[in-house]
N, C-alpha and C positions, 0 to 999 in steps of 0.2 A: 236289604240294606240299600239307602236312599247314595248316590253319590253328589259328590257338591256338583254344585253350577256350571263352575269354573273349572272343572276338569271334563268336560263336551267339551271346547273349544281347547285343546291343549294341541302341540303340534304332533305331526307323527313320526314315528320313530323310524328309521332306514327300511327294517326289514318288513313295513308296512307300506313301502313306497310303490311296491311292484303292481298295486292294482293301479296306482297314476302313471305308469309310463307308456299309455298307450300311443302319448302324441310322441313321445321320442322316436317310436317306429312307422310314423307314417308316411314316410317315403319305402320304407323298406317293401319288398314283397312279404306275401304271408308268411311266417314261420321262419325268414331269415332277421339275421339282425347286424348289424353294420359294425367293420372293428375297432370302431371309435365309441361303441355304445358302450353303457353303463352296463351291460349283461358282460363285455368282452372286456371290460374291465374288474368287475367283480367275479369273472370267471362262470363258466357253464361248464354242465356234462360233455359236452360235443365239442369243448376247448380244451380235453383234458391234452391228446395227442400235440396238440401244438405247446403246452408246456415244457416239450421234451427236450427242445433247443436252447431254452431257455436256462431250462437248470443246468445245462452243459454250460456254457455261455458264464454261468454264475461260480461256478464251480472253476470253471477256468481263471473267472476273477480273483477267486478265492487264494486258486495258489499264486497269483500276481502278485499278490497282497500277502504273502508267508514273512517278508522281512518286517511288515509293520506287526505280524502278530506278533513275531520273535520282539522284537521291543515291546509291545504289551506284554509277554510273558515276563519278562527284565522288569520292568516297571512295577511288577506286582498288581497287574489289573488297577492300578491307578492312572488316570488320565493321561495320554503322552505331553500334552500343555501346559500340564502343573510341574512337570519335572518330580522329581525322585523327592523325599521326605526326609528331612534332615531339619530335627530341632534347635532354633536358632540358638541357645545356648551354647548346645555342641560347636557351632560353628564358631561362633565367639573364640571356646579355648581352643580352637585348634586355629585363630587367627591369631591370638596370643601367644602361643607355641611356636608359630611361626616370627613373631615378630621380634620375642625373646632370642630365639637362637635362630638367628639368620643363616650362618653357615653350616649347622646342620640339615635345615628347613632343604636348601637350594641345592648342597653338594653330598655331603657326608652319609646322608640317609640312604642313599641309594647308592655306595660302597660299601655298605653291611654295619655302618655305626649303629650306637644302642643310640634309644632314644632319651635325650635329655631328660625328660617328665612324661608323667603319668596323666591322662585324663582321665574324670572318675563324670561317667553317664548315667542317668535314668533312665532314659532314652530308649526301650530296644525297639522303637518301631521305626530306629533313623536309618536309613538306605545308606552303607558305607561306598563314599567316595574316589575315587580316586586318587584326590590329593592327602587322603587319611592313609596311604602305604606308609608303611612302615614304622606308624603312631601306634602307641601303646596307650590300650583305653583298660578302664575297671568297669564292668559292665553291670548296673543292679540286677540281681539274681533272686530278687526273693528273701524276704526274711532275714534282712543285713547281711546279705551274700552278696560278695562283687567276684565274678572273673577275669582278671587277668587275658586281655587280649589283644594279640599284637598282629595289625591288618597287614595280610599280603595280597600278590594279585589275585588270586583265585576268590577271594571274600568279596571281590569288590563287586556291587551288585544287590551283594544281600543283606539283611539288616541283622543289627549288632545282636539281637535278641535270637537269633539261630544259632550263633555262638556262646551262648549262657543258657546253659539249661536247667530251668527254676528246680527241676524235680533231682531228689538225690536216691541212688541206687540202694536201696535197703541191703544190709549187708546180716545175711543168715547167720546163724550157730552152727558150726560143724557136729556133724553125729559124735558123740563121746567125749567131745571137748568138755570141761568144764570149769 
């Protein structure tokens, strides 16, 4: 099979680079190679031992870094710059909930008052808020199923859709019933 023209002249790909690097070691002595070279950055056999500080070193970073995973875990492996998910609609009525009943919103709700209204969401991929304690939402469930859900502190974090669970528990026939 003939190949075209135009592919002789194509460039080479990385792991064909090794037969041209001989002028990179031409200060070097024979057999050694300098630790700024391309070999000690792509790693050799005989560099394995010195990787050993390194993964310590990284590993040390790692748990430096434990309070930003904890916020990624919170976050739901969504970017910590976008902030948390919350369909603007949602927010909508609970700015209206708010603006309707002022003295609920700012005092009463957090003395253990009921809440004035109900929110009814589609939403269950919205990350409950903070400022949503103690709001009572209907949550879509599936199949013209809403739940009934009233946010405390412990919810806050997770999304409304771990509080409505779409699937309904089959309920058996007892032996001998009939």
């Amino acid at each position: 099979m003939r190949s075209h023209p135009d592919l002789r002249f194509r460039t080479p790909k990385p792991w064909q680079w090794s037969n041209r690097t001989g002028d990179l070691y031409r200060d070097a002595a024979p057999g050694q190679r300098q630790p700024g070279s391309a070999a000690a950055a792509f790693g050799s056999g005989r560099r394995r031992a010195a990787r050993a500080p390194r993964r310590a070193a990284a590993a040390a970073g790692a748990a430096a870094r434990q309070p930003a995973a904890a916020a990624a875990a919170v976050m739901g492996g969504r970017a910590a710059w976008k902030g948390p998910f919350v369909a603007v609609s949602l927010l909508k009525d609970v700015v209206a909930l708010a603006r309707q009943h002022p003295e609920w919103w700012s005092v009463t709700r957090f003395q253990g008052a009921p809440a004035p209204a109900v929110i009814r969401t589609n939403s269950r991929a919205s990350v409950i808020l903070p400022d949503f304690l103690r709001c009572v939402f209907f949550v879509h469930a599936g199949n013209r199923r809403l739940r009934r859900i009233e946010v405390t502190e412990p919810m806050v974090g997770h999304k409304f859709g771990e509080f409505a669970p779409t699937r309904v528990q089959p309920q058996h026939k007892k032996k001998g019933a009939k």
